[in-house]
C-alpha positions as CSV (number, residue, x, y, z in Angstrom):
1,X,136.6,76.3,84.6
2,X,133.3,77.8,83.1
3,X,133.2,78.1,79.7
4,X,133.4,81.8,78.3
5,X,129.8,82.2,77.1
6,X,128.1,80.7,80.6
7,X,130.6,83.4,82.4
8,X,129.5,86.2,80.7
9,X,125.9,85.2,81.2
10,X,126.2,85.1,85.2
11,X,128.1,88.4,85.3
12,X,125.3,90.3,83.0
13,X,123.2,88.6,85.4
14,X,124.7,90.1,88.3
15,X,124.8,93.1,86.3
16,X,121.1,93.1,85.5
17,X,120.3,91.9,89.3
18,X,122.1,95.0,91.0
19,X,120.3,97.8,88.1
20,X,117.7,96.6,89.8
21,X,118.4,96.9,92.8
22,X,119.7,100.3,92.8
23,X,116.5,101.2,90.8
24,X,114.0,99.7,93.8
25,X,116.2,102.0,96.6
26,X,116.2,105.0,94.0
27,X,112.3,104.8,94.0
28,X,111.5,104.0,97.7
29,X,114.2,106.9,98.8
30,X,112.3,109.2,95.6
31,X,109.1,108.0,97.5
32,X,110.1,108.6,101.0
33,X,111.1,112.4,99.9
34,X,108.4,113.2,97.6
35,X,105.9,111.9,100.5
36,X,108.3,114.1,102.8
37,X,108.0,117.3,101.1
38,X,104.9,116.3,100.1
39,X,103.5,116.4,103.5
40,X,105.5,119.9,104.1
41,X,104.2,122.0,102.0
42,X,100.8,120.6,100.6
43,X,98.0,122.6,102.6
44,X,96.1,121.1,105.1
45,X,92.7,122.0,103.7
46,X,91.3,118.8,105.6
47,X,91.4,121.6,108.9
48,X,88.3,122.9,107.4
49,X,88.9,126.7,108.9
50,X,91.0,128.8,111.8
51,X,92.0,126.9,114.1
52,X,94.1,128.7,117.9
53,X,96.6,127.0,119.5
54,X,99.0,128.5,122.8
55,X,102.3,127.5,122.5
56,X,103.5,128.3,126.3
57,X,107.0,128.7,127.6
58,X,109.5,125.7,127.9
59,X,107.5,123.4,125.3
60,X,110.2,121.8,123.2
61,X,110.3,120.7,119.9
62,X,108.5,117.3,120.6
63,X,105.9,119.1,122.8
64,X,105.1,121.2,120.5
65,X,104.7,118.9,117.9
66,X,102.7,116.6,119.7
67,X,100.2,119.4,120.7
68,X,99.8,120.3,117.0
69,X,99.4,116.5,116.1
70,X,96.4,116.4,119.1
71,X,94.8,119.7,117.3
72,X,94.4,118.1,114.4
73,X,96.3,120.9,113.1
74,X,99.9,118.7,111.1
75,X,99.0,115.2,110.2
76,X,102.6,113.5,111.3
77,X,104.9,115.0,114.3
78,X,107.8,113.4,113.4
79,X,107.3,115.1,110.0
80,X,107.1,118.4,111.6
81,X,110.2,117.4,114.1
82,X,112.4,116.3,111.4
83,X,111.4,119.2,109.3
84,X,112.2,121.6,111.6
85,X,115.6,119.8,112.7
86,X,116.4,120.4,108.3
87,X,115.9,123.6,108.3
88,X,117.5,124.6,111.6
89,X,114.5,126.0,113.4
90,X,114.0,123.7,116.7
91,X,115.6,126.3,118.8
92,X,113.3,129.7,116.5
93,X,110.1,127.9,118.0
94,X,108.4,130.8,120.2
95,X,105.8,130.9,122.6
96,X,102.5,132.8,122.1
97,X,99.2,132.2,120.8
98,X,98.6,131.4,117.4
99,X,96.0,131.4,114.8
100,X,96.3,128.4,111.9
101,X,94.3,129.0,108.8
102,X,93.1,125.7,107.4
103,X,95.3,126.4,104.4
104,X,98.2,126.1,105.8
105,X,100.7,124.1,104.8
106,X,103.4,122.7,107.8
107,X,106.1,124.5,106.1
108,X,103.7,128.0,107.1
109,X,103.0,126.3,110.5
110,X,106.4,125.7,111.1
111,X,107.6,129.9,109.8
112,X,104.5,131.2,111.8
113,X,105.9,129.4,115.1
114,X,109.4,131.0,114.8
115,X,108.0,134.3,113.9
116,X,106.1,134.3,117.5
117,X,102.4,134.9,118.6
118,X,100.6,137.1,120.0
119,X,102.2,139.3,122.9
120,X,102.8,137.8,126.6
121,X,102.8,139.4,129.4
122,X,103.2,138.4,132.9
123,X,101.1,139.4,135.6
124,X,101.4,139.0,139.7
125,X,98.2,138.7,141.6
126,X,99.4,139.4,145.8
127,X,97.7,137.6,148.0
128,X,95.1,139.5,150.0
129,X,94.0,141.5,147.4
130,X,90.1,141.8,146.6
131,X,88.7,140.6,143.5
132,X,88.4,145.1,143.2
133,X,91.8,145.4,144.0
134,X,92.8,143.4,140.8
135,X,90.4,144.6,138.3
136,X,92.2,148.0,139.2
137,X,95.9,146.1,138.8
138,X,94.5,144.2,135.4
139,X,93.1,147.6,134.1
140,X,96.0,149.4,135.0
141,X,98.5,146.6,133.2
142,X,96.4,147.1,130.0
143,X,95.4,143.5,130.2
144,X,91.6,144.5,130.9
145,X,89.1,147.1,131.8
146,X,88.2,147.2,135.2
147,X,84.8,147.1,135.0
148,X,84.7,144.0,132.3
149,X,86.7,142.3,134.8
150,X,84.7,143.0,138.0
151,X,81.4,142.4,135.6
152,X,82.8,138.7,135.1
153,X,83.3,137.7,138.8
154,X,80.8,139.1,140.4
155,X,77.5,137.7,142.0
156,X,75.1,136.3,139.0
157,X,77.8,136.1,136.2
158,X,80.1,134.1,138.1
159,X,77.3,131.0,138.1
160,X,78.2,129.2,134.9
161,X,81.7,128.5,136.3
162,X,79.9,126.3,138.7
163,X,79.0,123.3,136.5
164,X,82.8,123.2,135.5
165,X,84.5,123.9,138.7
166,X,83.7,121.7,141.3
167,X,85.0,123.5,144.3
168,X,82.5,126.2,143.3
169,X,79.3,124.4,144.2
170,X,79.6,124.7,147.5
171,X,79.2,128.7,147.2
172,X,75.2,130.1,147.2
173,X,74.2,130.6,143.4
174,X,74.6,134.4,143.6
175,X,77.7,134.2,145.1
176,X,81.1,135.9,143.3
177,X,84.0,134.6,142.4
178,X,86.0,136.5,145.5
179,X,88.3,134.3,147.2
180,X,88.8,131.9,144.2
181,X,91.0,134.4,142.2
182,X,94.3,132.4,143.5
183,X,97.3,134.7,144.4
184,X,100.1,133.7,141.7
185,X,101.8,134.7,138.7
186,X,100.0,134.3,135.7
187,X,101.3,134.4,131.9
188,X,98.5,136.6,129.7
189,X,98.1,137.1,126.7
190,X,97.5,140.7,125.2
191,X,94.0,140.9,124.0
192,X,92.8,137.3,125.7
193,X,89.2,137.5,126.1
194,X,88.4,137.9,130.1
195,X,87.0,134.5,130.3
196,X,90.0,132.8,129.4
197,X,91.5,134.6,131.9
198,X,89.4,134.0,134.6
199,X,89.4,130.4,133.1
200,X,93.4,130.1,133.6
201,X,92.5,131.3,137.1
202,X,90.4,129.0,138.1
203,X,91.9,125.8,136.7
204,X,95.5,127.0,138.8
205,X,93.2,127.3,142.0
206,X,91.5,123.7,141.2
207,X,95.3,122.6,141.0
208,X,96.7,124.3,143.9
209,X,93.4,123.0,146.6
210,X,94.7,119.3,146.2
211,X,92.9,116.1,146.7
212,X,94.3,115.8,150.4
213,X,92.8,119.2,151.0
214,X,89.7,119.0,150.0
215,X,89.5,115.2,151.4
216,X,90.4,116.9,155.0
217,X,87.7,119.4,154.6
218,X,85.2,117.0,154.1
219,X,86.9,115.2,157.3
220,X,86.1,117.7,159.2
221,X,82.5,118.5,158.5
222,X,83.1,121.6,156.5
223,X,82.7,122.3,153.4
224,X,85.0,124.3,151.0
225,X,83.4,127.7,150.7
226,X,83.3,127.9,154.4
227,X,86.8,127.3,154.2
228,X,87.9,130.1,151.8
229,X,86.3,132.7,154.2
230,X,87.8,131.8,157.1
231,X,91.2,132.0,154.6
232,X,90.3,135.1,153.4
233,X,89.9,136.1,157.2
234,X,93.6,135.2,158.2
235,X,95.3,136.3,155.1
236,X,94.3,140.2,155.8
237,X,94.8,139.5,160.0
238,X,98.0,137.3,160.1
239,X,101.0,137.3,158.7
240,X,103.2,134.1,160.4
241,X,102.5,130.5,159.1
242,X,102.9,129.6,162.9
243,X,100.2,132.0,164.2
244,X,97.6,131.9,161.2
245,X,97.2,128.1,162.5
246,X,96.8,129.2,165.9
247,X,94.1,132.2,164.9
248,X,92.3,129.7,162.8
249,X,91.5,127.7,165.6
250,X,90.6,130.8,167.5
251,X,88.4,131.6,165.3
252,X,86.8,128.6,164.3
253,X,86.2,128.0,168.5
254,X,84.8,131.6,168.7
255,X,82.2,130.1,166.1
256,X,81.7,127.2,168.0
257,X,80.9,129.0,171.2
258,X,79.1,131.2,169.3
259,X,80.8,134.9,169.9
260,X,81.1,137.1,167.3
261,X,84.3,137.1,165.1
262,X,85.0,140.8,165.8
263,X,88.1,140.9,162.8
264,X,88.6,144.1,161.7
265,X,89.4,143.2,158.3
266,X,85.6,142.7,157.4
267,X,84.9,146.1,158.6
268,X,87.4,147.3,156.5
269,X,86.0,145.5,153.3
270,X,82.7,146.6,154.3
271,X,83.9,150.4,154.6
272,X,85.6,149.5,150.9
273,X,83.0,148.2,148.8
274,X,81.9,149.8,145.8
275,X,85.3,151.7,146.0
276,X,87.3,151.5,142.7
277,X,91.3,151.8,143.8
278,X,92.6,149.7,146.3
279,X,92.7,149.7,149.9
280,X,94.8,152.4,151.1
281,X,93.3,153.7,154.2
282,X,94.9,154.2,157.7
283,X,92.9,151.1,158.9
284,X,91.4,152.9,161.7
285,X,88.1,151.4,162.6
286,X,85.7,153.8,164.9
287,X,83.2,152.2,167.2
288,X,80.4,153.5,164.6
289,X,81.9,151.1,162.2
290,X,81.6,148.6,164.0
291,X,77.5,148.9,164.0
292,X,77.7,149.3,160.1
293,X,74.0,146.8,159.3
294,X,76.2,144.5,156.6
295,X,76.1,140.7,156.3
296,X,79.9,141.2,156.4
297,X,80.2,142.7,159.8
298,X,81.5,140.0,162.1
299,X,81.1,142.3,165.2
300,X,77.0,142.8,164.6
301,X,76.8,139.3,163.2
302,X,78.2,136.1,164.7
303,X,79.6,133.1,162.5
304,X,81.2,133.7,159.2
305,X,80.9,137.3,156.7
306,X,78.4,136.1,153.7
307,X,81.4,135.6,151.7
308,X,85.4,136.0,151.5
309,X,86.5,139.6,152.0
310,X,89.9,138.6,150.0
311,X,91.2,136.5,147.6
312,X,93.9,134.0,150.0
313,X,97.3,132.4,149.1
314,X,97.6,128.6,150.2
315,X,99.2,129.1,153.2
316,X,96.2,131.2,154.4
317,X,94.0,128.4,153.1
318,X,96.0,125.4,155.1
319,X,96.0,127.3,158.2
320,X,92.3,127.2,157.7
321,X,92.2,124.0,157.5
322,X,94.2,122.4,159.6
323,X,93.5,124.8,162.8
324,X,95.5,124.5,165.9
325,X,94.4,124.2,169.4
326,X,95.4,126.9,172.2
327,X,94.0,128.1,174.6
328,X,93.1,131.7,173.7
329,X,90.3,132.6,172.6
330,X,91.5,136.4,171.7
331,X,94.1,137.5,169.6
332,X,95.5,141.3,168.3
333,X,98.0,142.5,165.6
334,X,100.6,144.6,166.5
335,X,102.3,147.4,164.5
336,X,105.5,145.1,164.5
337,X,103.7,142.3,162.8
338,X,103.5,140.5,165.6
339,X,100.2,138.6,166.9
340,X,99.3,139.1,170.4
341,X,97.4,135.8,171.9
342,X,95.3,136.4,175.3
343,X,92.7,133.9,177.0
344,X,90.4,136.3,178.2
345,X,88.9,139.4,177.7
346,X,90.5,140.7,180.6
347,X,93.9,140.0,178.9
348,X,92.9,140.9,175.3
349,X,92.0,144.7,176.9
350,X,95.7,144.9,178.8
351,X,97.3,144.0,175.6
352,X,95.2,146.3,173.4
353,X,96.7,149.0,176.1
354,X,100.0,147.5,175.8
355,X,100.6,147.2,172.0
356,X,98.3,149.3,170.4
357,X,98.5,153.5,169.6
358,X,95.9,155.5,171.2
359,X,94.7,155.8,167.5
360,X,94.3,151.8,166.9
361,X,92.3,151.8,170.2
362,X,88.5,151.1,169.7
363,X,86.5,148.9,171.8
């Protein structure tokens, strides 16, 4: 047995030994929260000014963080995730577009994010419209003025998009931007300038016009601008996947051989330019139209229109490239929808007779 004295001295040492301990956790957990809270609410004047970041639909908690952390704009996202978790706010995180003064703090980050940005709206771009037709739709959806719009994406202004879009460069340097306006559903936000809208645009076409597609372009001999009028061609002429193949490589053969085009939908367009609303004619074309002197009229001039006469969807712009073989060499639309294939010119005029009102008659 120890005597009494040596007892007392290893149980005041024990004594002495956990104080200590308990002080070291007390000071790492004080330092852990004062670095913590610290880090929530001290400003983030390092930011040097405003900086604008788009929260878009679906981003979690963890998304959103990490885009913040890549912006420069919170210095921890784990920080930011756990601060959020605290104060029950992971699920108050809105989409939107946001503008984060350099003062902020994450704690103001964090209450500007659940208050929501700037208004979305979402818009629907048809396929087959002109680049006229949607200035008219983006005006109309308060999104843009028609003429800013149509200003931005037409011949001259449309060149700087070049050196950032590749699938551009193809196109003659006073070419517009018609046929690249891709056919979706876009999320806008009110008051965007038009260049980021245009922007959004283009970067969903450059997604859409995969690497496969533009590798079998190049297969072919063609090149990509080429490709989008011909589109542009079968998405106002055909409606069936099945048949826009098959009038595709009509059409291309027709080049080949070197007859005119003769599709009606460029002499529409050309009737329609410089008109404001969209098309809404009875889509009668008279044989005087069809003499119209425009770089667009594919029954005066053979080969391709100088440019796309609409803006196609992707099925328009597969059909174009990957053509298939018949042997016609004439095709018509019916008023059911249906496409009418003939082989000569012979049996193109019998079914013009055949399916066709005396009105859509022309020669």
């Amino acid at each position: 047995m120890l005597p009494v004295k040596q007892e007392y001295q290893i149980q005041n040492s024990d004594h002495t030994d956990k104080k200590y301990f308990l002080a070291v956790v007390f000071l790492l957990l004080f330092t852990v929260i004062f670095g913590f809270f610290n880090e929530v609410y001290r400003p983030h004047t390092y930011l040097g000014g405003e900086k604008t970041v788009e929260i878009t639909s679906g981003m979690g908690s963890r998304q959103i963080a990490g885009l913040l952390k890549q912006e420069g704009i919170i210095r921890s996202k784990w920080i930011f995730i756990a601060y959020v978790s605290l104060i029950g706010r992971v699920s108050d995180l809105k989409p939107g577009k946001y503008i984060i003064g350099g003062q902020s703090s994450l704690a103001d980050i964090a209450q500007t994010l659940s208050y929501g940005g700037t208004q979305e709206r979402i818009i629907t771009i048809p396929e087959g419209w002109n680049t006229r037709d949607i200035s008219s739709y983006l005006e109309k959806e308060n999104i843009v003025s028609y003429i800013e719009f149509e200003k931005n994406v037409d011949r001259g202004n449309a060149i700087h998009w070049r050196e950032r879009f590749g699938f551009l460069r193809d196109a003659p340097a006073d070419a517009s931007l018609e046929g690249f306006i891709f056919p979706d559903t876009y999320r806008i936000f009110i008051g965007s300038p038009v260049e980021e809208i245009i922007e959004k645009i283009l970067k969903n076409f450059n997604k859409k016009l995969s690497s496969d597609l533009r590798e079998e372009v190049l297969k072919q001999d063609k090149n990509i601008f080429e490709t989008i009028i011909l589109a542009s061609l079968i998405e106002k002429e055909v409606i069936s996947d099945e048949d826009r193949a098959i009038v595709s490589g009509i059409l291309w053969k027709r080049m080949k051989l070197g007859i005119p085009l003769q599709v009606d939908a460029t002499i529409t367009y050309v009737k329609n330019q410089g008109a404001r609303s969209k098309n809404q004619g009875d889509g009668r074309i008279l044989i005087e139209d069809t003499k119209i002197d425009s770089p667009y009229n594919t029954y005066k001039y053979a080969g391709l229109p100088a440019g796309p006469i609409s803006n196609p969807g992707l099925s328009a712009i597969r059909a174009a490239i990957f053509p298939k073989e018949s042997p016609y060499l004439y095709y018509l639309s019916a008023s059911d929808g249906r496409t009418i294939f003939s082989r000569t010119l012979e049996e193109h005029n019998k079914a013009k007779a055949k399916y066709l009102t005396p009105l859509e008659m022309r020669n």
